[in-house]
C-alpha positions as CSV (number, residue, x, y, z in Angstrom):
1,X,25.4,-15.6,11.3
2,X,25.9,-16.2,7.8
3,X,27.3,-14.1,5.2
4,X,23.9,-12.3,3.6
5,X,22.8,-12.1,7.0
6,X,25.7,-10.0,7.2
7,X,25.9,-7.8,4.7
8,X,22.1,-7.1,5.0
9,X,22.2,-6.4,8.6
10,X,25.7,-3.5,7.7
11,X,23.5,-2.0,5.0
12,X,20.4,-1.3,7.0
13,X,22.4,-0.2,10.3
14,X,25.0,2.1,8.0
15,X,21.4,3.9,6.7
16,X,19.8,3.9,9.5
17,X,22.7,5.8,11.1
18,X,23.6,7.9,8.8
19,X,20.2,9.0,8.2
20,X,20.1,9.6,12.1
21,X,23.4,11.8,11.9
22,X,22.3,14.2,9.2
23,X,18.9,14.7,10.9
24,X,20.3,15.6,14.0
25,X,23.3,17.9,12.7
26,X,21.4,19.5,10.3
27,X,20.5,23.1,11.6
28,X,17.3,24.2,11.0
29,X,17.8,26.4,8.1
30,X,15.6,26.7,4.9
31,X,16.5,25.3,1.8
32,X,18.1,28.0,-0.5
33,X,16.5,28.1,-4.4
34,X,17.3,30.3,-7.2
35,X,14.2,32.3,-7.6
36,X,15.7,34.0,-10.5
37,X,18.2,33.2,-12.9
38,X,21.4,35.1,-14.0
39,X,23.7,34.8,-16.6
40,X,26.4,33.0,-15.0
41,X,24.4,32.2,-12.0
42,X,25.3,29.1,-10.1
43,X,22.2,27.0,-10.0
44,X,21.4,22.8,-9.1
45,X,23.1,20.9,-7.0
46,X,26.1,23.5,-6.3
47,X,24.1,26.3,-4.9
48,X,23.3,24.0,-2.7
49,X,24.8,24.6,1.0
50,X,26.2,22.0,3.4
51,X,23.6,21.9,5.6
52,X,20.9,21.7,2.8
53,X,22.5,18.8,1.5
54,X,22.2,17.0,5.3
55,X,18.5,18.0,5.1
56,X,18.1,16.4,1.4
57,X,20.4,13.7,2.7
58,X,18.6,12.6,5.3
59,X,15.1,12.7,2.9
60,X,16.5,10.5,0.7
61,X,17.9,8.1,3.4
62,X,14.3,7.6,5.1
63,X,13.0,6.7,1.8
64,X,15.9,4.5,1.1
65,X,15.8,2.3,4.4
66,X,11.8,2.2,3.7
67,X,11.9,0.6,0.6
68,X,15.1,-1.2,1.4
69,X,13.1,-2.9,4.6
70,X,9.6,-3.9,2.4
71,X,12.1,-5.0,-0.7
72,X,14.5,-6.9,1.0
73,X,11.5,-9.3,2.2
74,X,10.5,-10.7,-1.6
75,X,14.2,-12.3,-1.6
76,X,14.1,-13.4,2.1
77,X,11.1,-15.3,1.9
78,X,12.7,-17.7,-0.2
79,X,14.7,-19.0,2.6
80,X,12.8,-18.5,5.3
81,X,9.8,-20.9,5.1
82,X,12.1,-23.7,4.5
83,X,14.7,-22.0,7.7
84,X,11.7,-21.7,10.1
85,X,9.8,-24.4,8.9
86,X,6.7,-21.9,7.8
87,X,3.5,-22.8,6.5
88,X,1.7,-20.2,3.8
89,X,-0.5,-18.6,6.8
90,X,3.1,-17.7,8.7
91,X,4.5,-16.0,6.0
92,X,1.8,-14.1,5.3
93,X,2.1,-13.2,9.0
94,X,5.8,-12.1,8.4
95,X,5.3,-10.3,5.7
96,X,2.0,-8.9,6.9
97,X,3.8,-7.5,10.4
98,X,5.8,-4.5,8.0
99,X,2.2,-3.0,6.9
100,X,0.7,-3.5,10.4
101,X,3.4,-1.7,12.1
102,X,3.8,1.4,9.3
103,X,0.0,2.1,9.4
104,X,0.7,2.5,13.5
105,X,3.9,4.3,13.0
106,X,1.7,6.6,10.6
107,X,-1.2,7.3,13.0
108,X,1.3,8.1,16.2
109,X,4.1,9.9,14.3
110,X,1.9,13.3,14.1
111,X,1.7,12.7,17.6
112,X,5.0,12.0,18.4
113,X,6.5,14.9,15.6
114,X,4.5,17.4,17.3
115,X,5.5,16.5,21.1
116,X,9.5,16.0,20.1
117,X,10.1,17.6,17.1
118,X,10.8,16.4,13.5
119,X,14.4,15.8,13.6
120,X,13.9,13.4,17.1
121,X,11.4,11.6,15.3
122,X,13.3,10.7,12.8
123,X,15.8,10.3,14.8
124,X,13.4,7.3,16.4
125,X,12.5,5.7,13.6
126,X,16.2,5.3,12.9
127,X,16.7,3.8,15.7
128,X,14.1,1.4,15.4
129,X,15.1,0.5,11.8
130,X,18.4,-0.6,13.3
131,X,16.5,-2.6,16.5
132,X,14.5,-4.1,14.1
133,X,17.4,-5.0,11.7
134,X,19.5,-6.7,14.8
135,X,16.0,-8.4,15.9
136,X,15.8,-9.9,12.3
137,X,19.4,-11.0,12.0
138,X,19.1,-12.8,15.2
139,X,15.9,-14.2,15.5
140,X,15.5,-17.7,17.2
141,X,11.7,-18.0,16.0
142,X,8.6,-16.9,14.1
143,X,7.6,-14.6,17.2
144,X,10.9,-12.5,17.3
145,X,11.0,-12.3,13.3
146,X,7.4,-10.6,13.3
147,X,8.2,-8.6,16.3
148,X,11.2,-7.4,14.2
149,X,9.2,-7.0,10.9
150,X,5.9,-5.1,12.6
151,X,9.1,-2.9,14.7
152,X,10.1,-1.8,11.3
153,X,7.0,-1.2,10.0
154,X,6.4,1.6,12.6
155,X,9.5,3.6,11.9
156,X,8.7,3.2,8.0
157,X,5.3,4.9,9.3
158,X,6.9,7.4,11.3
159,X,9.7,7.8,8.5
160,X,6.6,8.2,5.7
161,X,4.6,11.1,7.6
162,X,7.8,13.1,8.9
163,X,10.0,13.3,6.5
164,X,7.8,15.2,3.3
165,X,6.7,17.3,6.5
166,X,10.3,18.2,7.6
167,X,11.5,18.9,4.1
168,X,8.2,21.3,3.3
169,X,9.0,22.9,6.6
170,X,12.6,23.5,5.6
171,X,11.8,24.7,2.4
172,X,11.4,27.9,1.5
């Protein structure tokens, strides 16, 4: 494994599990606002509890690791054609798989969010960010790669139709 291999595969596993931890210990409780304002009132970021801080925490991770997955690809493609061997209609394939797999991570996660809960499916698509992110690391050939890429395509569906719904519900 070489060293950006590395360091690309620590980032996207340390996200995708710390995203999974604050899902899964955050309690359900509503996110506190100030609905009025007081002289002296503490207000932003440091009326913010623990546990609302998991919850915006979390948010902010699922977004992160999506953009981090489709971004992380304009870089990688450099090296890969000439890795692999690729020709222009196998790249396109590669980068392709990521938008194949998050419009079918879109269209089950309702499903899925409604049968396990927000905070599971999250929890899912964590864990398939960080399959995904071993697959790519250690892919022999063009067939594991795409498998890897369409894998995390459908948790950065699931991720992109549970987590506005989970923060809305925990919102006041």
């Amino acid at each position: 494994m070489q060293d950006y291999q590395a360091m690309l595969l620590k980032g996207a596993i340390t996200l995708a599990l710390l995203q999974c931890t604050w899902a899964l210990t955050s309690p359900l409780k509503r996110l506190r606002r100030a609905t009025t304002v007081t002289k002296g009132a503490n207000v932003g970021l440091a009326s913010l509890k623990p546990a609302d801080l998991k919850i915006a925490g979390s948010a902010a991770c699922g977004s992160y690791i999506q953009g981090y997955t489709t971004g992380v690809l304009g870089g990688a493609l450099l090296f890969l054609g000439p890795h692999f061997g690729l020709t222009p209609a196998q790249i396109g394939a590669v980068a392709t798989a990521t938008t194949l797999g998050s419009v079918l991570g879109t269209f089950s996660a309702s499903a899925l969010a409604d049968a396990a809960g927000r905070r599971p499916t999250m929890a899912f698509s964590s864990a398939l960010f960080v399959v995904a992110s071993v697959l790519m690391v250690w892919t022999p050939s063009l067939n594991v790669l795409v498998l890897a890429r369409f894998l995390a395509g459908v948790g950065i569906g699931n991720c992109g139709a549970v987590v506005p719904v989970y923060v809305a519900e925990c919102a006041e």
